[in-house]
MMTF fields as JSON, N, C-alpha, C and O atoms, coordinates in Angstrom:
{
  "mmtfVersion": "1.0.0",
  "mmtfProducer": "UNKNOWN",
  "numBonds": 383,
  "numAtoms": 384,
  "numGroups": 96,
  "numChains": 1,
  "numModels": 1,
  "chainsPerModel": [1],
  "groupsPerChain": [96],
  "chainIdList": ["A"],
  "bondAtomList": [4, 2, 8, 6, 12, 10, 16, 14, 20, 18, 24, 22, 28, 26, 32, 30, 36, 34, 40, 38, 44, 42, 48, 46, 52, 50, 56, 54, 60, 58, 64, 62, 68, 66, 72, 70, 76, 74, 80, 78, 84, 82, 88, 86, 92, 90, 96, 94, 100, 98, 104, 102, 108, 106, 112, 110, 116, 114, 120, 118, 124, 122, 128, 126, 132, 130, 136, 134, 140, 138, 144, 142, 148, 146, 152, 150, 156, 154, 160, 158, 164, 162, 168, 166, 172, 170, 176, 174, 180, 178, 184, 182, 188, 186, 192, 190, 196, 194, 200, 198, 204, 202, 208, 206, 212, 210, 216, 214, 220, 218, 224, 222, 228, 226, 232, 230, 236, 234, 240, 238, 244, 242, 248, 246, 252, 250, 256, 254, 260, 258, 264, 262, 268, 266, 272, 270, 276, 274, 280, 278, 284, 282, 288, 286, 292, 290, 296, 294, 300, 298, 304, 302, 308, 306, 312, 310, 316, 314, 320, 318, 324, 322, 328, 326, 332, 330, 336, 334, 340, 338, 344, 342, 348, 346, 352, 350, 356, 354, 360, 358, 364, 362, 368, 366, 372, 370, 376, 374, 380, 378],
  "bondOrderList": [1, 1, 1, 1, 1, 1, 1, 1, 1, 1, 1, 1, 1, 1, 1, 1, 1, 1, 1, 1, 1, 1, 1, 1, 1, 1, 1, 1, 1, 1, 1, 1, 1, 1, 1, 1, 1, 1, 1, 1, 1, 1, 1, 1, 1, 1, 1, 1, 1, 1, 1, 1, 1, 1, 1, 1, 1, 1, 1, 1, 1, 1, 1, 1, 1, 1, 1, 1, 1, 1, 1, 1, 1, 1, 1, 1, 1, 1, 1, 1, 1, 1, 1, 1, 1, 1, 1, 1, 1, 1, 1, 1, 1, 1, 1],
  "groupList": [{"groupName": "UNK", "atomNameList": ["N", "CA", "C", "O"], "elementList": ["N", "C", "C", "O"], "formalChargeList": [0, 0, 0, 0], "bondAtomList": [1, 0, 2, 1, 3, 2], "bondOrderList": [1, 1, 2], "singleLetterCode": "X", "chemCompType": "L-PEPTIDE LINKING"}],
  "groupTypeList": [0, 0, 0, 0, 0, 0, 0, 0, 0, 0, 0, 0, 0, 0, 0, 0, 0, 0, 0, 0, 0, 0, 0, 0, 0, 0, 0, 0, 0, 0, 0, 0, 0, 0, 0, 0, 0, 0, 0, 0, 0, 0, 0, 0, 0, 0, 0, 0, 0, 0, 0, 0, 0, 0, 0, 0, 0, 0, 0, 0, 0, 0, 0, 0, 0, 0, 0, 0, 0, 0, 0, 0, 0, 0, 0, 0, 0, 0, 0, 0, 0, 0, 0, 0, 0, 0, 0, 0, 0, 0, 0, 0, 0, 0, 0, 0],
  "groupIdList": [1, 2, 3, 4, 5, 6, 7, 8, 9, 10, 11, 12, 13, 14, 15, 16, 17, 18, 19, 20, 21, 22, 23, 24, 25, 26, 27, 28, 29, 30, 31, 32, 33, 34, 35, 36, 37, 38, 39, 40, 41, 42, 43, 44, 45, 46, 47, 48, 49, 50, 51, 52, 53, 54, 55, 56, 57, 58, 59, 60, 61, 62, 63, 64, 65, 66, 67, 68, 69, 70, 71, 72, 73, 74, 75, 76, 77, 78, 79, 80, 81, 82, 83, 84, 85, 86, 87, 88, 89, 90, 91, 92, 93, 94, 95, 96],
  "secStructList": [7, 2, 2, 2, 2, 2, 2, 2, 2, 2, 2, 2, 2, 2, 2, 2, 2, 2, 2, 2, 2, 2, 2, 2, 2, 2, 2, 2, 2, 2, 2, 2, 2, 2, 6, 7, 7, 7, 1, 7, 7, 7, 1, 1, 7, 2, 2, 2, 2, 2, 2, 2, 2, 2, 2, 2, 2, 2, 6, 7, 7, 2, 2, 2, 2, 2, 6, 6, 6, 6, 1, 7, 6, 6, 2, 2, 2, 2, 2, 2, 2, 2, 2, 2, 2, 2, 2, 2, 2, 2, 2, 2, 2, 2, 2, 7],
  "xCoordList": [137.075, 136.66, 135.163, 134.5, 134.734, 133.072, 132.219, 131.133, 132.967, 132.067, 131.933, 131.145, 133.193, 133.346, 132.39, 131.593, 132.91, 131.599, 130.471, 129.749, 129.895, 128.195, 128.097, 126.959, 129.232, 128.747, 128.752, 128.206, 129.071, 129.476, 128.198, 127.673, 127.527, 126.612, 125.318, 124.377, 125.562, 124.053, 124.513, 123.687, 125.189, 125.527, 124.694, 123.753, 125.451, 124.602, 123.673, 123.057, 122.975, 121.485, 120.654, 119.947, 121.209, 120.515, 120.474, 119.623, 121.734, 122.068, 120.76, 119.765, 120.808, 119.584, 118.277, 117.59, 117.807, 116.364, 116.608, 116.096, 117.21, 117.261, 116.772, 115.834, 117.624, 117.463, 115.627, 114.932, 115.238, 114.126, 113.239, 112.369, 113.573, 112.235, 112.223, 111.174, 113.705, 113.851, 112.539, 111.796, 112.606, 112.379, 110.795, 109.841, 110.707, 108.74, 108.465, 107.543, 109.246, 108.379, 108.201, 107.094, 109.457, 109.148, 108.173, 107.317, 108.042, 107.223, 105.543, 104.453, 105.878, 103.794, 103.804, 102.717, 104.97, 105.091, 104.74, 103.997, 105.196, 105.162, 103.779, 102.998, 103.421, 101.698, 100.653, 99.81, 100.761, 99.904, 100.196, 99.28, 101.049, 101.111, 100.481, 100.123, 100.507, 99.494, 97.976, 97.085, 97.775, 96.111, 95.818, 94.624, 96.55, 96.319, 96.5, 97.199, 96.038, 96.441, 96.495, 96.677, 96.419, 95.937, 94.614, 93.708, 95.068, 94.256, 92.779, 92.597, 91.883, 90.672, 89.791, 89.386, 89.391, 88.463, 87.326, 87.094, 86.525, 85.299, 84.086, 84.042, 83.235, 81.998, 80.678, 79.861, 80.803, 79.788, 80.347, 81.211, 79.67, 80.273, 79.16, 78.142, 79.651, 78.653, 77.208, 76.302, 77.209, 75.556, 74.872, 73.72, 75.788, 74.753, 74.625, 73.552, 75.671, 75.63, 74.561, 74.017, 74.083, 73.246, 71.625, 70.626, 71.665, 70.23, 70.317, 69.264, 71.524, 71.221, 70.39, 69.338, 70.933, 70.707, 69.174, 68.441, 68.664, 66.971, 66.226, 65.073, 66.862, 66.505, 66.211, 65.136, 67.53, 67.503, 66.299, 65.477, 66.599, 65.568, 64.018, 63.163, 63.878, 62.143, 61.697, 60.641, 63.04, 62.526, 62.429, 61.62, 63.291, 63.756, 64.744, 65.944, 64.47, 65.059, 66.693, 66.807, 67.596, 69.124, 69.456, 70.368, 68.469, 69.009, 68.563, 69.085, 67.073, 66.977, 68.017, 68.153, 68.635, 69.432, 70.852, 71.301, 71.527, 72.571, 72.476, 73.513, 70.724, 71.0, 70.807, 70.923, 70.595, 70.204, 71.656, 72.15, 72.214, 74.254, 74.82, 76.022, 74.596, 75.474, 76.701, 77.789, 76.449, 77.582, 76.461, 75.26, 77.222, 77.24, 76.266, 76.084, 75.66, 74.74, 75.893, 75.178, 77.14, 77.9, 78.686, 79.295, 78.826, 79.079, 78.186, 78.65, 76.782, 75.716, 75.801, 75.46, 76.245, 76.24, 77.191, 77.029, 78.534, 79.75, 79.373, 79.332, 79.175, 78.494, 77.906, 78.307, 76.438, 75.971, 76.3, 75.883, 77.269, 78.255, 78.632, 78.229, 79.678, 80.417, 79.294, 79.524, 78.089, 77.33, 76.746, 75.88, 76.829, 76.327, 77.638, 77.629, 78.531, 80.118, 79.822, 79.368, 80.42, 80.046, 79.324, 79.669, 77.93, 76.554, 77.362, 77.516, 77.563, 77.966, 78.556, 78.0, 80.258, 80.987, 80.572, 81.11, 79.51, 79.351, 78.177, 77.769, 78.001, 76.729, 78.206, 78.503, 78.616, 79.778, 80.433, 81.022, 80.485, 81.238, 80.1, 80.306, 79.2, 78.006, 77.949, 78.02, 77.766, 77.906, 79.064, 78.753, 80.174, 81.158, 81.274, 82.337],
  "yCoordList": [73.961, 75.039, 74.973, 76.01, 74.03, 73.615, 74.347, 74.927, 74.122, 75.347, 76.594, 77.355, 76.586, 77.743, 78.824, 79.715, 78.253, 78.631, 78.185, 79.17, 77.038, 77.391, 78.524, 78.992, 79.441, 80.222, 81.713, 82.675, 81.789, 83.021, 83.081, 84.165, 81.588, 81.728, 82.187, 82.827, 81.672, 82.316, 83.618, 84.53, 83.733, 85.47, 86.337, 87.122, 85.855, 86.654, 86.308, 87.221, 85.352, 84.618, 86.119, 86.979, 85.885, 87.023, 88.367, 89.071, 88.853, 90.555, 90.435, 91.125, 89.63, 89.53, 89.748, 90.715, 88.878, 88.943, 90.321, 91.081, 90.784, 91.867, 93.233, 94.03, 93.046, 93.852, 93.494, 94.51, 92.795, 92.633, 93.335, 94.162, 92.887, 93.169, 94.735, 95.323, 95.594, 96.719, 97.537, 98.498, 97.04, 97.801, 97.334, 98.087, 95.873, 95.73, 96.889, 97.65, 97.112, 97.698, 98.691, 99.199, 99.538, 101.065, 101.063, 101.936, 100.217, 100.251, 100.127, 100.63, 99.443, 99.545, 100.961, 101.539, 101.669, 103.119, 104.045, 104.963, 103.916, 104.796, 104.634, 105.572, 103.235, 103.17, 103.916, 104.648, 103.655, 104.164, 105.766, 106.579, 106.026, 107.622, 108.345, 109.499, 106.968, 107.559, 107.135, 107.374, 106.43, 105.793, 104.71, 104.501, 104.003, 102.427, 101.863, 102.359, 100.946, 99.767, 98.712, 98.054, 97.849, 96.663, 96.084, 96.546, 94.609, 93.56, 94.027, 95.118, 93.063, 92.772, 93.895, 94.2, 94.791, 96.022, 95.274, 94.171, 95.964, 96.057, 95.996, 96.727, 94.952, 94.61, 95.64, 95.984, 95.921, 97.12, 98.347, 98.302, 99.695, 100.828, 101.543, 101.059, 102.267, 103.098, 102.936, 102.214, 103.72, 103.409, 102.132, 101.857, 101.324, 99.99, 99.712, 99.364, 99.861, 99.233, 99.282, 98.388, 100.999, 101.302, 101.07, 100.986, 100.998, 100.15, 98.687, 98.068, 97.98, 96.293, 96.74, 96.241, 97.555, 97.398, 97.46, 96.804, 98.445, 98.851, 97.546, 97.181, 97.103, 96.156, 94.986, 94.743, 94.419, 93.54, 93.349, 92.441, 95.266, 95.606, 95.311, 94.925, 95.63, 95.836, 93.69, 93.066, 93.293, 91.792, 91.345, 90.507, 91.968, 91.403, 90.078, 90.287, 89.176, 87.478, 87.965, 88.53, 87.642, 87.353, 87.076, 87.514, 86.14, 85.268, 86.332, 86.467, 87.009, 88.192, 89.529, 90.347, 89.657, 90.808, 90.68, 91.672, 89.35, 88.673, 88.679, 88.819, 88.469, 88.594, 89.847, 90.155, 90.215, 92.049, 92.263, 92.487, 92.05, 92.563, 91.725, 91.924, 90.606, 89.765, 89.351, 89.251, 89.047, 88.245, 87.673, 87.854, 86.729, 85.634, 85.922, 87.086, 84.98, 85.449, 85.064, 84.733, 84.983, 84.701, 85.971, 86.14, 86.584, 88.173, 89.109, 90.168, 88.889, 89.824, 89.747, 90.698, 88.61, 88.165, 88.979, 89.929, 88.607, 89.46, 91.225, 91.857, 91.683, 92.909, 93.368, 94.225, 92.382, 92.549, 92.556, 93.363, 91.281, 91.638, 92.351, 92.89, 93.373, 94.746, 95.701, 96.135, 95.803, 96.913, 96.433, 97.258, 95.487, 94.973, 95.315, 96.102, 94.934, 95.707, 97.431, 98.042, 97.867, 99.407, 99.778, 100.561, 99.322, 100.15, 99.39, 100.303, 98.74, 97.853, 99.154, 99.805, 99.498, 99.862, 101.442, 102.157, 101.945, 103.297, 103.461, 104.392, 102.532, 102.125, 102.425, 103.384, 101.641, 101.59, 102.789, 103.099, 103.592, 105.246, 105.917, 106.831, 105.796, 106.531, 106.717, 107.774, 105.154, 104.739, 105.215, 105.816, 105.13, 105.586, 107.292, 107.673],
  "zCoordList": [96.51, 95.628, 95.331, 95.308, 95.151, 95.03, 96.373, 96.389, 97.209, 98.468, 98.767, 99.328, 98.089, 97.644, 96.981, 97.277, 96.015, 94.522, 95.269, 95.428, 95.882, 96.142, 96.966, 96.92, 98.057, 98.978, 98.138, 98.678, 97.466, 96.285, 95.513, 95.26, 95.016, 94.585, 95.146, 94.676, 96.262, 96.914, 97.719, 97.737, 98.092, 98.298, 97.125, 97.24, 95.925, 94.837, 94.666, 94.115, 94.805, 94.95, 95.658, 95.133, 97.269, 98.121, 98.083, 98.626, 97.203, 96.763, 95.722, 95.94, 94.713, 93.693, 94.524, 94.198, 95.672, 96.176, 96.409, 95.587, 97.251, 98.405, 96.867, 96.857, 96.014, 94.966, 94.336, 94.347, 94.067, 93.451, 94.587, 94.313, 96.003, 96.811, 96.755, 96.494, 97.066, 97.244, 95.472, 95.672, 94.457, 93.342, 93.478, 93.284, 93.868, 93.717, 94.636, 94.343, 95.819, 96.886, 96.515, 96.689, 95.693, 95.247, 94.291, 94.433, 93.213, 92.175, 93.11, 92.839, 93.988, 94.546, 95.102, 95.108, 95.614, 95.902, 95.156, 95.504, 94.141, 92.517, 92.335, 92.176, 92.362, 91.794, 92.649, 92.133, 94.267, 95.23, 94.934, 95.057, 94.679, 94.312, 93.058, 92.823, 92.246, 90.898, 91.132, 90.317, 92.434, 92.943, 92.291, 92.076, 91.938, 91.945, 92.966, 93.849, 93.057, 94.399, 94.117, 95.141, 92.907, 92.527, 93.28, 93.973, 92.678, 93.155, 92.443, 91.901, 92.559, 91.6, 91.897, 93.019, 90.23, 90.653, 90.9, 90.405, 91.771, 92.713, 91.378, 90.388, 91.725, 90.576, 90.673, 89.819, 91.844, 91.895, 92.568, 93.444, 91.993, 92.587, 94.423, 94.918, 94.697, 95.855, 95.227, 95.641, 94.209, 93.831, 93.606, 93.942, 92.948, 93.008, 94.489, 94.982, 95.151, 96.681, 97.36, 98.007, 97.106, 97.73, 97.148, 97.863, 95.767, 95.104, 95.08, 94.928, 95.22, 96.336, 97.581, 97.982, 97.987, 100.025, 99.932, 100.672, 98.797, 99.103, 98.206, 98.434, 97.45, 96.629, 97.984, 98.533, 98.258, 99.576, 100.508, 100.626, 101.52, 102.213, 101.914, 102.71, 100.393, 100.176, 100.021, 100.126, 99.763, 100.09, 98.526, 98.128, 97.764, 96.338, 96.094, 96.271, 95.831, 96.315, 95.556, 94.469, 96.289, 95.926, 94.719, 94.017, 94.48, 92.951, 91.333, 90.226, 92.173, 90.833, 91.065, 90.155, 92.181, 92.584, 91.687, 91.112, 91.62, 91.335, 89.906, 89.258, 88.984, 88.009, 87.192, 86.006, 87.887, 87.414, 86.86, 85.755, 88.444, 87.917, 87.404, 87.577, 86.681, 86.121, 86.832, 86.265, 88.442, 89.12, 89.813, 89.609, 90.929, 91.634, 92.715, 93.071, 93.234, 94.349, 95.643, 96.589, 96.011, 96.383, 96.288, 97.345, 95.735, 95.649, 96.129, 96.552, 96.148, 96.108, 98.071, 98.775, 98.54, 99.918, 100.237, 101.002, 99.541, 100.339, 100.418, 101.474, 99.333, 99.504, 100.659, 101.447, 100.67, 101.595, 103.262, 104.093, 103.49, 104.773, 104.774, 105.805, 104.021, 103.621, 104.717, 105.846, 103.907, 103.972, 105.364, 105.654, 106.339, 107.525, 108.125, 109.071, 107.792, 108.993, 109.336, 110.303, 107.794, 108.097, 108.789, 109.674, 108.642, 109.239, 111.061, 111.873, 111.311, 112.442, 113.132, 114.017, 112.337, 112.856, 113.002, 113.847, 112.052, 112.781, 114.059, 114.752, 113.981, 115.447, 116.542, 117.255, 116.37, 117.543, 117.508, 118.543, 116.522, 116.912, 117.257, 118.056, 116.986, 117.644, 119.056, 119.683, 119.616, 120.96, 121.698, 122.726, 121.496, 121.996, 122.795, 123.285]
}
């Protein structure tokens, strides 16, 4: 009877997951439909992006860029890769 009962138990163990995953998944459904997406909002918007890039460009040092915005010069970098992919990837639709 003990094997019983453990195989009963995890049956309902797995009806439980199967149930949780089914309702998170709708609930990130529900949200993407109201335009959330989670995960961590973005520290700078389009416009700062684009007064880093000229900031950068004209040869303004990282560390006063970083403190202008009150984050990380470790952020001010990732940004900056961001804005080095894009420009990347529309070179390459250009070319194409």
């Amino acid at each position: 009877t003990g094997q019983l009962l453990f195989h009963l138990f995890a049956a309902f163990a797995e009806f439980e997951r199967n149930l949780i995953l089914e309702r998170s998944s709708a609930g990130r459904i529900a949200a993407r439909a109201r335009g959330r997406y989670g995960g961590r909002p973005e520290k700078l918007n389009k416009q700062d992006l684009n007064l880093l890039k000229t900031l950068y460009d004209n040869g303004t040092p990282i560390k006063t860029i970083a403190e202008q915005w009150q984050v990380s010069r470790t952020t001010i970098y990732r940004y900056l890769n961001k804005l080095e992919d894009k420009e990347d990837e529309k070179q390459g639709e250009v070319s194409n």
